[in-house]
Every structure is written in structure tokens, then in C-alpha cells.
PyMOL Python script that loads the backbone (N, CA, C, O; Angstrom):
from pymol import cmd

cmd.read_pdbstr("""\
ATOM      1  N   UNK A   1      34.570   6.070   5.394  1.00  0.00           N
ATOM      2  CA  UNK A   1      34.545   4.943   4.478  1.00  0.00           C
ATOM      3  C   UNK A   1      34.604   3.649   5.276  1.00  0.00           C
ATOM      4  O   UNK A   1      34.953   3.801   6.446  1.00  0.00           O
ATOM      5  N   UNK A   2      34.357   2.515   4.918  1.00  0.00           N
ATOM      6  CA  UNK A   2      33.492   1.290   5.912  1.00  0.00           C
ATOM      7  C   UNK A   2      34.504   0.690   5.296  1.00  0.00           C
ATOM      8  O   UNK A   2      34.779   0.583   4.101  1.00  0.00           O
ATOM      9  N   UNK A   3      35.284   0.121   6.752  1.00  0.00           N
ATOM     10  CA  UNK A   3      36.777  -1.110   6.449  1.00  0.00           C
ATOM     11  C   UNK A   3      36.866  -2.320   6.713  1.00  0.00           C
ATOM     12  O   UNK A   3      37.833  -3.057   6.906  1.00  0.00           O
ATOM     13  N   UNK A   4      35.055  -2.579   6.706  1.00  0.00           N
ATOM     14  CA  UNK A   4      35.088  -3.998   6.802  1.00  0.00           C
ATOM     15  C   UNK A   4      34.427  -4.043   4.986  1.00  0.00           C
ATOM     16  O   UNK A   4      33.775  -3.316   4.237  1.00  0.00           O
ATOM     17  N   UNK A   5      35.251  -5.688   4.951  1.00  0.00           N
ATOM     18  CA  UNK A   5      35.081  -6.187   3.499  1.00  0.00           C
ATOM     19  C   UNK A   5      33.568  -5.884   3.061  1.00  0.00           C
ATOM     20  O   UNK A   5      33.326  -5.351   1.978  1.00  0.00           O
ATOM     21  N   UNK A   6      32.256  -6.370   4.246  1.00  0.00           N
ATOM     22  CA  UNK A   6      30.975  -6.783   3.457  1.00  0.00           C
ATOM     23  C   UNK A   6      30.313  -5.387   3.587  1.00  0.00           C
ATOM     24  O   UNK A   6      29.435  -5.127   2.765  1.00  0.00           O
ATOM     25  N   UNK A   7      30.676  -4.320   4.660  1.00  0.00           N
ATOM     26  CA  UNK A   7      30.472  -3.305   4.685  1.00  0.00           C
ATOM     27  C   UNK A   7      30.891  -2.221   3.463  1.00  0.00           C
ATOM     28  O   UNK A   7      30.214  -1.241   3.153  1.00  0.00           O
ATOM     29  N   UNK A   8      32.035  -2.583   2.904  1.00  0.00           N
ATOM     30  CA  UNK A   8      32.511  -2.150   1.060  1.00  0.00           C
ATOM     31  C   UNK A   8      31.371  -2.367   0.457  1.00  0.00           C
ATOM     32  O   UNK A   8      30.579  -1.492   0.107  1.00  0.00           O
ATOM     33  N   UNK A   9      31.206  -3.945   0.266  1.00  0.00           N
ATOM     34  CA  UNK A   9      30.599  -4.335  -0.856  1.00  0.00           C
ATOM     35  C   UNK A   9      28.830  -3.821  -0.571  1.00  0.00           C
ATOM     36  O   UNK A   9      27.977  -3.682  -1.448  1.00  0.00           O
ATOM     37  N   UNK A  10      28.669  -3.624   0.836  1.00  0.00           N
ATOM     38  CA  UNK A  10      27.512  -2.951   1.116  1.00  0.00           C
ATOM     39  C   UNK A  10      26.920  -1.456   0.412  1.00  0.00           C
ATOM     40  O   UNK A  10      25.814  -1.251  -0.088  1.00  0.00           O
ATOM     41  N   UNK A  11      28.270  -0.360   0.599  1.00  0.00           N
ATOM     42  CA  UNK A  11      28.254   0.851   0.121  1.00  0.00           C
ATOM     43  C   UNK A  11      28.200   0.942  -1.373  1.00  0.00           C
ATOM     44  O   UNK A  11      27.741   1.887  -2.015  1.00  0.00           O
ATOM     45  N   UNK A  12      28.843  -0.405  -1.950  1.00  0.00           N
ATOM     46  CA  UNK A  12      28.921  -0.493  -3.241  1.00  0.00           C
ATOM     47  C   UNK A  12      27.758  -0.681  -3.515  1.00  0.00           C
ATOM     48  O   UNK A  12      27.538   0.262  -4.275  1.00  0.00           O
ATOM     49  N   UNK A  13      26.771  -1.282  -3.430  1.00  0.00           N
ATOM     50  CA  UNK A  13      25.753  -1.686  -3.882  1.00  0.00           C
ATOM     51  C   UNK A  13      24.286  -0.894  -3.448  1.00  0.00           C
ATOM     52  O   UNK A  13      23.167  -0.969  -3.954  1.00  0.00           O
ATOM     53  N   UNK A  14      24.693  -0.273  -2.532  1.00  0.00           N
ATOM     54  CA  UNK A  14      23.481   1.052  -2.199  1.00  0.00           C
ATOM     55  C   UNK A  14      23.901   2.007  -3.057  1.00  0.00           C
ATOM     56  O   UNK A  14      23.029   2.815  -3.374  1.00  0.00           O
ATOM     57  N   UNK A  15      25.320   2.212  -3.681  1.00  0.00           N
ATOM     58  CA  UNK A  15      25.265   3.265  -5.031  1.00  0.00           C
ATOM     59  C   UNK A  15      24.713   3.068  -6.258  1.00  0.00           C
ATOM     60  O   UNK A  15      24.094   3.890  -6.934  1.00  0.00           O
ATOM     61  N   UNK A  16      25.076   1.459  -6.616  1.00  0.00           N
ATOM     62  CA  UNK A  16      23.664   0.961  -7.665  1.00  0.00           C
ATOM     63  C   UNK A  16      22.284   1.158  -7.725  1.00  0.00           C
ATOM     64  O   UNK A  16      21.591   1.446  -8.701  1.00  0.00           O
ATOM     65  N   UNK A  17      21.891   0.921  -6.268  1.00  0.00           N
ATOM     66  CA  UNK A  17      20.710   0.671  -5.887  1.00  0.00           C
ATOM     67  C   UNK A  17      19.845   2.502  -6.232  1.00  0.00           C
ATOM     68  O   UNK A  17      18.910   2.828  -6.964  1.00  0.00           O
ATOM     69  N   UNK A  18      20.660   3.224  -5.374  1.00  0.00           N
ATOM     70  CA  UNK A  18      20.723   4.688  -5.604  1.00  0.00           C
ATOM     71  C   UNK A  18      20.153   5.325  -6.801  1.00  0.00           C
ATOM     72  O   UNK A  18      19.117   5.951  -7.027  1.00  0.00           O
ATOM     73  N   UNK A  19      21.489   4.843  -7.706  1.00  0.00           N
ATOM     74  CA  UNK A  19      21.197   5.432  -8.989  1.00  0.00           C
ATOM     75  C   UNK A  19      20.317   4.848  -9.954  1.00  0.00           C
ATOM     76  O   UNK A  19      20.149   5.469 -11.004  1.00  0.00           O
ATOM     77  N   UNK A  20      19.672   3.656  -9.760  1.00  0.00           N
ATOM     78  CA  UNK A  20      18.173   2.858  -9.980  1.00  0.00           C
ATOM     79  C   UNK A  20      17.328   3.492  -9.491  1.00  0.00           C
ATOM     80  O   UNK A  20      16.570   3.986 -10.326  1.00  0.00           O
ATOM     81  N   UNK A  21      17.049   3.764  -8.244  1.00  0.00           N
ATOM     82  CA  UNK A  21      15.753   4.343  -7.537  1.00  0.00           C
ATOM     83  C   UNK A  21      15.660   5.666  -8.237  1.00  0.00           C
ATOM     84  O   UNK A  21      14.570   6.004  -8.699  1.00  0.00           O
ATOM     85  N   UNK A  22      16.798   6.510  -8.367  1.00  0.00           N
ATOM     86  CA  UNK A  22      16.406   8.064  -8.831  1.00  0.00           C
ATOM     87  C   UNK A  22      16.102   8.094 -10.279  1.00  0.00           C
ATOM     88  O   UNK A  22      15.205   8.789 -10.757  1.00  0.00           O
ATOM     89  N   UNK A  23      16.933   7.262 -11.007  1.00  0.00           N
ATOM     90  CA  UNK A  23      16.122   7.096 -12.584  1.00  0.00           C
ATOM     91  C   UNK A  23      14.442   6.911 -12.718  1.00  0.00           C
ATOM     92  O   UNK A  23      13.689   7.337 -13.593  1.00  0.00           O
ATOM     93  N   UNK A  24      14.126   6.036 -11.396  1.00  0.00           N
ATOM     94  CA  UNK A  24      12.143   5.479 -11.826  1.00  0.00           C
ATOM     95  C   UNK A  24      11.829   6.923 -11.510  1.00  0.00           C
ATOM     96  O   UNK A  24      11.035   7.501 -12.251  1.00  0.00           O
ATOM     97  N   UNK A  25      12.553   7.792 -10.134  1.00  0.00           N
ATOM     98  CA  UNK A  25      11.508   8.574  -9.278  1.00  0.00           C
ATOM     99  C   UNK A  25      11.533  10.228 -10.605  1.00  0.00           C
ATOM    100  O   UNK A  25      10.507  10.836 -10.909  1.00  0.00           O
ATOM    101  N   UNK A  26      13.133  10.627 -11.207  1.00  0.00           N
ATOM    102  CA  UNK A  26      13.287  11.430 -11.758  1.00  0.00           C
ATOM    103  C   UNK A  26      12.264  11.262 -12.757  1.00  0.00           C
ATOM    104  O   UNK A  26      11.565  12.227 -13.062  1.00  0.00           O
ATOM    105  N   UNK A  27      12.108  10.173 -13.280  1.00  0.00           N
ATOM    106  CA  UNK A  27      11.232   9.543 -14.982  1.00  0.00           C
ATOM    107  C   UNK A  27       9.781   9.996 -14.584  1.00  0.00           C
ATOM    108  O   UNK A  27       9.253  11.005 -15.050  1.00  0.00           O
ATOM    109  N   UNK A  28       9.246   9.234 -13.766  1.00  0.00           N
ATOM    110  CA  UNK A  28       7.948   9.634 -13.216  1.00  0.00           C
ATOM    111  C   UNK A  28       7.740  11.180 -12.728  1.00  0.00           C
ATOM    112  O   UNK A  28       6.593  11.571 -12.945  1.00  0.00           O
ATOM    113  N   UNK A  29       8.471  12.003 -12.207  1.00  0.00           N
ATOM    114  CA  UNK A  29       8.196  13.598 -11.985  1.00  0.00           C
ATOM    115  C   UNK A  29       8.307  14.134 -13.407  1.00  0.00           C
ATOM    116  O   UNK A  29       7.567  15.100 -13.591  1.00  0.00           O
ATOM    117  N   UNK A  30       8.971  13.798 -14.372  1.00  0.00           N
ATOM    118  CA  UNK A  30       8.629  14.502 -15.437  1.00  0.00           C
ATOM    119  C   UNK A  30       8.229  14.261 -16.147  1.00  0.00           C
ATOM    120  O   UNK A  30       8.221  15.068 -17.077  1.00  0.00           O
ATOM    121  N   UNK A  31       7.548  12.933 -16.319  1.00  0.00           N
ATOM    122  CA  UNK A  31       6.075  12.701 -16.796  1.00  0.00           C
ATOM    123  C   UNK A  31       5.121  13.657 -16.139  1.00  0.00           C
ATOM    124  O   UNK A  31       4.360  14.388 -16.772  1.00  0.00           O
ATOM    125  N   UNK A  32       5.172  13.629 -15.372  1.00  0.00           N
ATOM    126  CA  UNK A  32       3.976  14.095 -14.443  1.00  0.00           C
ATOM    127  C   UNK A  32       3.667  15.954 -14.827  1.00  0.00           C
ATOM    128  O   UNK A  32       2.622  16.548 -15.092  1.00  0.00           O
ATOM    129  N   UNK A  33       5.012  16.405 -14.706  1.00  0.00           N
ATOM    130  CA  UNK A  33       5.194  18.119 -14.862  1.00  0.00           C
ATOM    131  C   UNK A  33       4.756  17.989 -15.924  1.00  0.00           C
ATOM    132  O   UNK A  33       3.563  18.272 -16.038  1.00  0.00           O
ATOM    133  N   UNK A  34       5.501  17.513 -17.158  1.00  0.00           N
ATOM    134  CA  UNK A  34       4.958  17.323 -18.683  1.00  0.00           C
ATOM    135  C   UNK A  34       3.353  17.282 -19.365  1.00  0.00           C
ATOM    136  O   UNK A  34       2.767  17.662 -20.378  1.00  0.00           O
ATOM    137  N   UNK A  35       3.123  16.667 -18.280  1.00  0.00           N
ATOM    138  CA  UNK A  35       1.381  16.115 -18.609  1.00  0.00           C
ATOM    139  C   UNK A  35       0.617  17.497 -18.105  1.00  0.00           C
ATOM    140  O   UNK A  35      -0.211  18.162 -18.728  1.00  0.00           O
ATOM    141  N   UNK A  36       1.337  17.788 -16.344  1.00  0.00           N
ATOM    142  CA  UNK A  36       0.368  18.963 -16.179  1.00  0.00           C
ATOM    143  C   UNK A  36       0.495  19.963 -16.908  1.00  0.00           C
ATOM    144  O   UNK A  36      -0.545  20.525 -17.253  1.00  0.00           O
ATOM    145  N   UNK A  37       1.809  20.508 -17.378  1.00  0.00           N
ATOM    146  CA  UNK A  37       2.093  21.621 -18.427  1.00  0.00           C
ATOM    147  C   UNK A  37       1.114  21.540 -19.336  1.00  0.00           C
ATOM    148  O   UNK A  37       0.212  22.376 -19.395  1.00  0.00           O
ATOM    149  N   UNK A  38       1.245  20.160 -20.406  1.00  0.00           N
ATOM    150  CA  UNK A  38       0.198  20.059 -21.868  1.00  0.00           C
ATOM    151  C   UNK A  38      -1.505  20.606 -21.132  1.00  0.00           C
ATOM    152  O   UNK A  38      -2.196  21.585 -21.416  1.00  0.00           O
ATOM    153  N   UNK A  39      -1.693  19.653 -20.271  1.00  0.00           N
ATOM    154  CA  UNK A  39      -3.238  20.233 -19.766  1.00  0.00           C
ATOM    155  C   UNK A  39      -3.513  21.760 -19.267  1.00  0.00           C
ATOM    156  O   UNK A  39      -4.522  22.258 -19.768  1.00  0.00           O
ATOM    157  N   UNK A  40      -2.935  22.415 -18.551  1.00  0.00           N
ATOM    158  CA  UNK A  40      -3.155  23.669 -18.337  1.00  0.00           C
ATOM    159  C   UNK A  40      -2.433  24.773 -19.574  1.00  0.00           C
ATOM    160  O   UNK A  40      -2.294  25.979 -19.375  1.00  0.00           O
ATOM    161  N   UNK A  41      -2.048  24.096 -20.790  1.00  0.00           N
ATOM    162  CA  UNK A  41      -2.027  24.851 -21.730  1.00  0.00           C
ATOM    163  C   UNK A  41      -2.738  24.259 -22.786  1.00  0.00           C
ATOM    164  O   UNK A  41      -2.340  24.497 -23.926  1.00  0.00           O
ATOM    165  N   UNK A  42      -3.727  23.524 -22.622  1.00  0.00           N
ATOM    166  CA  UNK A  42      -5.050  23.275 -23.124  1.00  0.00           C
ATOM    167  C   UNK A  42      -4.301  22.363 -24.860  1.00  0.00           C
ATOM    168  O   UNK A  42      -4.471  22.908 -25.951  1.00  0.00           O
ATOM    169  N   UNK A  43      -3.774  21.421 -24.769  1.00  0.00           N
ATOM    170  CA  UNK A  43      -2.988  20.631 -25.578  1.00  0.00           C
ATOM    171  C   UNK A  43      -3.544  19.044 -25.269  1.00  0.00           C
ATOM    172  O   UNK A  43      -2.878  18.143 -24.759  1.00  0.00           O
ATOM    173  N   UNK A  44      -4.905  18.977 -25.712  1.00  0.00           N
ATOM    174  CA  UNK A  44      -5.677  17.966 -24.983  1.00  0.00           C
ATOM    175  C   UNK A  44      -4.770  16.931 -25.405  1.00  0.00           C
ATOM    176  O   UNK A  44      -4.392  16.161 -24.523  1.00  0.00           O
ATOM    177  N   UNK A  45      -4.316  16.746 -26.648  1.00  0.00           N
ATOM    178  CA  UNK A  45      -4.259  15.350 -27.642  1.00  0.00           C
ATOM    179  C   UNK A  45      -2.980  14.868 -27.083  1.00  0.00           C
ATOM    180  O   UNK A  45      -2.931  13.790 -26.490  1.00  0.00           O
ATOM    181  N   UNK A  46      -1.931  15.629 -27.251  1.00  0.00           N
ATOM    182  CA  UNK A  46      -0.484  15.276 -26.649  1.00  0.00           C
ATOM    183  C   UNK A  46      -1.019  14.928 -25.201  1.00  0.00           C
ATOM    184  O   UNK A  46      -1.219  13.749 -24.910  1.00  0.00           O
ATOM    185  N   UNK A  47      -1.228  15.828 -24.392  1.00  0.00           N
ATOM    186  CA  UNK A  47      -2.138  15.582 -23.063  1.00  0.00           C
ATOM    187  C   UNK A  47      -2.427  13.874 -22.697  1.00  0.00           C
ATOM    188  O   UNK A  47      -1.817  13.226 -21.846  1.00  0.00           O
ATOM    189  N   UNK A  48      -3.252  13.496 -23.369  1.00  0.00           N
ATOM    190  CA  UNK A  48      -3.773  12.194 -23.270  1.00  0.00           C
ATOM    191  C   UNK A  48      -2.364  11.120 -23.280  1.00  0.00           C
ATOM    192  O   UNK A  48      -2.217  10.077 -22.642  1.00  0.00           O
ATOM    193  N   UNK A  49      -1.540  11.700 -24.116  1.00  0.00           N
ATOM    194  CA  UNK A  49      -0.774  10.469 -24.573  1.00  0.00           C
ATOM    195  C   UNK A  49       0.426  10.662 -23.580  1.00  0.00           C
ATOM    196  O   UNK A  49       1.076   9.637 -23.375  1.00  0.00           O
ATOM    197  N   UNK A  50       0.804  11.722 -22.971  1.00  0.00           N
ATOM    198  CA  UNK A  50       1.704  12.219 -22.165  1.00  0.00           C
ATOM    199  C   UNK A  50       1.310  11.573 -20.269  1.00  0.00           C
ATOM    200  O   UNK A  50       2.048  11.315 -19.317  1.00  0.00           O
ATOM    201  N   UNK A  51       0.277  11.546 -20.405  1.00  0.00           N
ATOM    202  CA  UNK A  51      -0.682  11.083 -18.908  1.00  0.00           C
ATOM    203  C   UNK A  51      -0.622   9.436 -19.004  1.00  0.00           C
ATOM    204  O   UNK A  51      -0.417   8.808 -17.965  1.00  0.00           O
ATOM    205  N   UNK A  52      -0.808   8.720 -20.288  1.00  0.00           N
ATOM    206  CA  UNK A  52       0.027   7.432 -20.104  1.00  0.00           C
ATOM    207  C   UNK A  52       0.789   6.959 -19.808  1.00  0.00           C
ATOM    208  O   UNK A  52       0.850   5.868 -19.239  1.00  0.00           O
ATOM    209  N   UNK A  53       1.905   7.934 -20.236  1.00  0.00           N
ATOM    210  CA  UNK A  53       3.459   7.412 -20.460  1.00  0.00           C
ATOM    211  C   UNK A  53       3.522   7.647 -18.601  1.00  0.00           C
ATOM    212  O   UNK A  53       4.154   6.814 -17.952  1.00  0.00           O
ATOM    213  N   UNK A  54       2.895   8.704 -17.943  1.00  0.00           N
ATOM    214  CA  UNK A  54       3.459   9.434 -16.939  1.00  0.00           C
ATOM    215  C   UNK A  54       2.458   7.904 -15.531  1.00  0.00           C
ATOM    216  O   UNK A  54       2.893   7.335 -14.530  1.00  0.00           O
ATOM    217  N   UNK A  55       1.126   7.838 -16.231  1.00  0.00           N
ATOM    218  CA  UNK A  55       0.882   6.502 -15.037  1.00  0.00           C
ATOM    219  C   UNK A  55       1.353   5.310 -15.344  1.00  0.00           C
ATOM    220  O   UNK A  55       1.118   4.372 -14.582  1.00  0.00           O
ATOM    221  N   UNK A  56       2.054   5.132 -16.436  1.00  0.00           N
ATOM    222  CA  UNK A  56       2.969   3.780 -16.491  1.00  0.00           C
ATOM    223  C   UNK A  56       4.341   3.865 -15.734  1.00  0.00           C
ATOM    224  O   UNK A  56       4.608   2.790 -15.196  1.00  0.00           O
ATOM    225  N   UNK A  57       5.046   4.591 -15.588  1.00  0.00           N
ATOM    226  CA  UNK A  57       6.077   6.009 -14.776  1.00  0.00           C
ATOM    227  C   UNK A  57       5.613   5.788 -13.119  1.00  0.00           C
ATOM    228  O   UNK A  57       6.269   5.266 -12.217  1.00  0.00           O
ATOM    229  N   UNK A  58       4.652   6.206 -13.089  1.00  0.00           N
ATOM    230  CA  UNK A  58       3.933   6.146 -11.411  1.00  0.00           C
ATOM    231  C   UNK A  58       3.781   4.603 -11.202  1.00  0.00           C
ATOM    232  O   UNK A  58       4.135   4.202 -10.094  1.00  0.00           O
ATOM    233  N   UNK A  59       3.285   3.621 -12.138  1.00  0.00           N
ATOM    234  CA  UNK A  59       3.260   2.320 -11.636  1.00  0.00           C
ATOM    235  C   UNK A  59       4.372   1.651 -11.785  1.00  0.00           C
ATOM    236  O   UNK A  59       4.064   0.576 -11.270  1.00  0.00           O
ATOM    237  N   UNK A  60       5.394   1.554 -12.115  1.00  0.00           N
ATOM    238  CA  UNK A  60       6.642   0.996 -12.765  1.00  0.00           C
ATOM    239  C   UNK A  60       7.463   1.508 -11.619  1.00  0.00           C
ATOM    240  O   UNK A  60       8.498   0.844 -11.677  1.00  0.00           O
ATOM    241  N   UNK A  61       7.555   2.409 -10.523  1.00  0.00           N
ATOM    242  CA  UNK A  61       8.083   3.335  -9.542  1.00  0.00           C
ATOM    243  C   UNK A  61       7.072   2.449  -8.499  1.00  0.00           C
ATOM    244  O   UNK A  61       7.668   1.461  -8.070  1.00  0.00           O
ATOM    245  N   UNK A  62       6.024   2.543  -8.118  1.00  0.00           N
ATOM    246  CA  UNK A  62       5.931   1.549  -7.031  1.00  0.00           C
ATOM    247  C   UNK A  62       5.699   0.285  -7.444  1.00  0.00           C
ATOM    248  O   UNK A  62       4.874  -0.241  -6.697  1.00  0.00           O
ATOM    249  N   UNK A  63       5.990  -0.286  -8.130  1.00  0.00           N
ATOM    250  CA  UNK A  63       6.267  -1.657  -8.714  1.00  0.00           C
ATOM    251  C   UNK A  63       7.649  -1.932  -7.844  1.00  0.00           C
ATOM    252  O   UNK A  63       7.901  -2.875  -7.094  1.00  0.00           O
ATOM    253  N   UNK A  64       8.445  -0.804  -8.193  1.00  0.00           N
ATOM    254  CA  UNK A  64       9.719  -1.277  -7.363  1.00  0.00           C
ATOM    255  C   UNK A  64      10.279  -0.368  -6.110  1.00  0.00           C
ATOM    256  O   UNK A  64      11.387   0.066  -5.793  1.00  0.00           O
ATOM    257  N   UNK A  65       9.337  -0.321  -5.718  1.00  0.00           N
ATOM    258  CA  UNK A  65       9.422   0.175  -4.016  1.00  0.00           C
ATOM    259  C   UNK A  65       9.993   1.858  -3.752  1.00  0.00           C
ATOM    260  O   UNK A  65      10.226   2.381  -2.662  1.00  0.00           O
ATOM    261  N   UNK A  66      10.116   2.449  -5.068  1.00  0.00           N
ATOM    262  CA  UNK A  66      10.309   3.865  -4.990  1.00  0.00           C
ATOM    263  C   UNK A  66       9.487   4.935  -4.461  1.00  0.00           C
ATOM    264  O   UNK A  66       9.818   5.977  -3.894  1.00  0.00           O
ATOM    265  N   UNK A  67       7.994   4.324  -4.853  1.00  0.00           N
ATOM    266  CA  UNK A  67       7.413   5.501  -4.247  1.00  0.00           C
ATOM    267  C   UNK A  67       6.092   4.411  -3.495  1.00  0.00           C
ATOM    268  O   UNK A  67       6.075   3.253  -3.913  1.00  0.00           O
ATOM    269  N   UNK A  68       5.382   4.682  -2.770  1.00  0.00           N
ATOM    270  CA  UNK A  68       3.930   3.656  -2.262  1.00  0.00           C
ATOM    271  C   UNK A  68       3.135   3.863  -2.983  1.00  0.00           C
ATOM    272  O   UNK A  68       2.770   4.863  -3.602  1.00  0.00           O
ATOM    273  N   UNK A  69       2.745   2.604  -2.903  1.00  0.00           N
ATOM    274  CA  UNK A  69       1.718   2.163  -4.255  1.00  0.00           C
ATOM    275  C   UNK A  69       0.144   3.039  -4.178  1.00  0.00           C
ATOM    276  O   UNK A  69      -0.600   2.970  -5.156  1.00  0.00           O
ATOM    277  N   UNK A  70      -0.252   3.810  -3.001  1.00  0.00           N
ATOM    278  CA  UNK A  70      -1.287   4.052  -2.487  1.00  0.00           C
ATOM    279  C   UNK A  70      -0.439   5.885  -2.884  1.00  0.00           C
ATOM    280  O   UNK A  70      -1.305   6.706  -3.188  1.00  0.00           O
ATOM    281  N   UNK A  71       0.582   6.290  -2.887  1.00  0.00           N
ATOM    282  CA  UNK A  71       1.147   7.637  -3.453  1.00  0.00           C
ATOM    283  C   UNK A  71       0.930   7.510  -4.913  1.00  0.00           C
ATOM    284  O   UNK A  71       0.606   8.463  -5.623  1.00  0.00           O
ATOM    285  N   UNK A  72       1.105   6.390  -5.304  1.00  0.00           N
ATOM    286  CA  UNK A  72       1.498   6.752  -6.991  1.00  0.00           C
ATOM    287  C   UNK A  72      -0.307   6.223  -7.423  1.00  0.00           C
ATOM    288  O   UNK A  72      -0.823   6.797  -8.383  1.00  0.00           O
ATOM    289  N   UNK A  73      -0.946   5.392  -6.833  1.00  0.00           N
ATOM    290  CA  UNK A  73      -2.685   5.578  -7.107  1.00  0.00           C
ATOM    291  C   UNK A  73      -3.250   7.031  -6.606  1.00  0.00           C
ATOM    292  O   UNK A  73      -4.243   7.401  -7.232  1.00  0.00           O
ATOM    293  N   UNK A  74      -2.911   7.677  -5.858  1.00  0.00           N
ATOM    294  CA  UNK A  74      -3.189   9.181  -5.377  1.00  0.00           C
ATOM    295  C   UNK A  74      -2.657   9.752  -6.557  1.00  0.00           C
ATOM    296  O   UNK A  74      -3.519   9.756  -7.436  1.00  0.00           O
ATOM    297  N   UNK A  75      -1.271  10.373  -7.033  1.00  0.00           N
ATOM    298  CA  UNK A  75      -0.802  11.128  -8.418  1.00  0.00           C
ATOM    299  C   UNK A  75      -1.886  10.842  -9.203  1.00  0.00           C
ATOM    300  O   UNK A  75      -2.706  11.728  -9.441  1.00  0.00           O
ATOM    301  N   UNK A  76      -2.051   9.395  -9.775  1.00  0.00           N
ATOM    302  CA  UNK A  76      -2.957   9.067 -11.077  1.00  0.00           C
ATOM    303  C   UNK A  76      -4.340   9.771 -10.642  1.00  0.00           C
ATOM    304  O   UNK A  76      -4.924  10.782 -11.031  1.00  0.00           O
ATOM    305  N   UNK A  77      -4.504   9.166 -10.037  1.00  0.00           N
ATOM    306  CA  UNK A  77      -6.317   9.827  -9.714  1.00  0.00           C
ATOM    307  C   UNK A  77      -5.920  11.416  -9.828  1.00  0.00           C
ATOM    308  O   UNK A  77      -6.236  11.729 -10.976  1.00  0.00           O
ATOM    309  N   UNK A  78      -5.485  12.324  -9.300  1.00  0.00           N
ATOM    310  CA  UNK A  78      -5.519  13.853  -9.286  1.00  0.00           C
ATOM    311  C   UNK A  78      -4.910  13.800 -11.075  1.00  0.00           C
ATOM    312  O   UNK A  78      -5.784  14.225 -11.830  1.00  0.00           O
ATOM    313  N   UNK A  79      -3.713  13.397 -11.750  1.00  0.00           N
ATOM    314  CA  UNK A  79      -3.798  13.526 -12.857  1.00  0.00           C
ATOM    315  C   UNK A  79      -5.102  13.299 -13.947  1.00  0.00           C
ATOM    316  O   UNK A  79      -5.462  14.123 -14.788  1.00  0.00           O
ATOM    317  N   UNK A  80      -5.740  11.884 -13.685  1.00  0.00           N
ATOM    318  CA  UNK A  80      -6.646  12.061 -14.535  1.00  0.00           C
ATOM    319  C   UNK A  80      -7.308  12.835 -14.324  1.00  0.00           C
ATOM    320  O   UNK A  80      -7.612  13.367 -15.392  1.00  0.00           O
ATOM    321  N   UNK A  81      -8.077  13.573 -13.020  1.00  0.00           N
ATOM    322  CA  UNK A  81      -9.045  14.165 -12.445  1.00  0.00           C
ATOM    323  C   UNK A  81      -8.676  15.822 -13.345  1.00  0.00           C
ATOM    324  O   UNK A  81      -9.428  16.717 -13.732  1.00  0.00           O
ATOM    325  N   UNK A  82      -7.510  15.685 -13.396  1.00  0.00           N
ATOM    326  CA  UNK A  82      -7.386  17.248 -13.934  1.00  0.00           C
ATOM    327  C   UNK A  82      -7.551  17.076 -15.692  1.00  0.00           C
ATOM    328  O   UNK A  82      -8.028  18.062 -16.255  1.00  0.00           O
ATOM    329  N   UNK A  83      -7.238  16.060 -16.436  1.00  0.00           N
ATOM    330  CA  UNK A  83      -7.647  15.466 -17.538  1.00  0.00           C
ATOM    331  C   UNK A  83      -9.002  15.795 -18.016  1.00  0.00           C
ATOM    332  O   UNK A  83      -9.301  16.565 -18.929  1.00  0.00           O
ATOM    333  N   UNK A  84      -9.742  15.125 -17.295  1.00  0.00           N
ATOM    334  CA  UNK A  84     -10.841  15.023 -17.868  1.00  0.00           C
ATOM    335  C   UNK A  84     -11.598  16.069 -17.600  1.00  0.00           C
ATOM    336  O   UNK A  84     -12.673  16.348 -18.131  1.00  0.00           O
ATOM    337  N   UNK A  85     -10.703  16.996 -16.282  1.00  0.00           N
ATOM    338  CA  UNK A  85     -11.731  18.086 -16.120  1.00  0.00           C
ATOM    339  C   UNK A  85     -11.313  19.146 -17.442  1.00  0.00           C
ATOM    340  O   UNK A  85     -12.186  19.838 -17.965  1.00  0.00           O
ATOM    341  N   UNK A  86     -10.362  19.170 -17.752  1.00  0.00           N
ATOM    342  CA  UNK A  86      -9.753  19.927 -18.736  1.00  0.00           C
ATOM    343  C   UNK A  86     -10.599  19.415 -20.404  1.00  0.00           C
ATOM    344  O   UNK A  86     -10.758  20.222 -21.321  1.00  0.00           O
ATOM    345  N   UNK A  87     -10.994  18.106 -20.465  1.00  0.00           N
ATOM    346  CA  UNK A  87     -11.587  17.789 -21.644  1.00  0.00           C
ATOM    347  C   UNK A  87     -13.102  17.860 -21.555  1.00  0.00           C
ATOM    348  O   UNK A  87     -13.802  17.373 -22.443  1.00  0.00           O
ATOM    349  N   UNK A  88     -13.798  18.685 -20.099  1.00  0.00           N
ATOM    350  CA  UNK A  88     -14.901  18.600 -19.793  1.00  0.00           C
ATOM    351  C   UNK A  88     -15.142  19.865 -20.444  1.00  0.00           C
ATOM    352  O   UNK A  88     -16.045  19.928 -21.278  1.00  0.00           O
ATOM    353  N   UNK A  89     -14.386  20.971 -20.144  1.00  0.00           N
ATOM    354  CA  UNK A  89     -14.388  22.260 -19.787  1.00  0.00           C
ATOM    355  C   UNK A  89     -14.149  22.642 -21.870  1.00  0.00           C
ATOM    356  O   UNK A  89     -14.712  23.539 -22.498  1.00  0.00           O
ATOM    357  N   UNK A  90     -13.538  22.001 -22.207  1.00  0.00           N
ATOM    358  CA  UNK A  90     -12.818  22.353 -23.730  1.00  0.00           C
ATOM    359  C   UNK A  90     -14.183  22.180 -25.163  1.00  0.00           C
ATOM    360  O   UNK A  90     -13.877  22.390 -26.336  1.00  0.00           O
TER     361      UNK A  90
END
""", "prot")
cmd.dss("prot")
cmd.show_as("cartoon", "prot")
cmd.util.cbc("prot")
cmd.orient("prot")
């Protein structure tokens, strides 16, 4: 445990910080599982609306430095890519 004063208030505030970062990153993975579940069980309609919620999730997460912005444009592209291949195929 850190016994200097700014070194406290340091640890204190990387536990905030902490439990902020894992709320965007947890929110966004289960968008993401959610969406792929509906699509590979052929649930186009929920599907569509579930793949929103999940790239607003991916952008809202590197908006604030959780994940790179060039990771969470990679997720979206392979999500839609499996989308539309799924509404190609249906």
C-alpha cells in the first residue's frame, strides 16, 4: 500500500478509473456475443437491432481509450460482414 499522500490519492483514483474502463469493455463484449449468437441462430430482425446497440458499444469504448479505435473499426467491419452475409444467405 503507497504511504505517500499523492501516491493514496493516486491508487484511489486508478480504482475509479478501473471500474469505468471495465463497464465500456464488459458492455461492448456482450453486445458483441449477443449479436453473434442472434446471427448464427438465424434471428435476422433482433440481429440488426442488437449489432447497433453493440457498434455504438465498440465506438463509445474507443471514444474513451478502452479499446483502439482501429480494434473497435476491425470488430464492426467482421460484425457487419457476418450480418449481411447471414441476410445474403436467408
Amino acid at each position: 500500500m503507497a504511504n505517500i499522500k499523492s501516491a493514496m490519492k493516486r491508487a484511489r483514483q486508478d480504482l475509479r478509473r478501473r471500474s469505468r474502463n471495465r463497464y465500456f469493455g464488459a458492455t461492448s463484449r456482450t453486445y458483441l456475443k449477443r449479436a453473434r449468437t442472434q446471427i448464427e441462430g438465424g434471428d435476422l430482425e433482433t440481429a440488426q437491432e442488437t449489432v447497433r446497440l453493440a457498434v455504438k458499444a465498440l465506438d463509445k469504448a474507443a471514444q474513451k481509450g478502452i479499446i483502439h479505435k482501429n480494434n473497435a473499426a476491425r470488430r464492426k467491419s467482421r460484425l457487419m460482414k457476418a450480418l449481411n452475409k447471414a441476410k445474403e444467405t436467408a
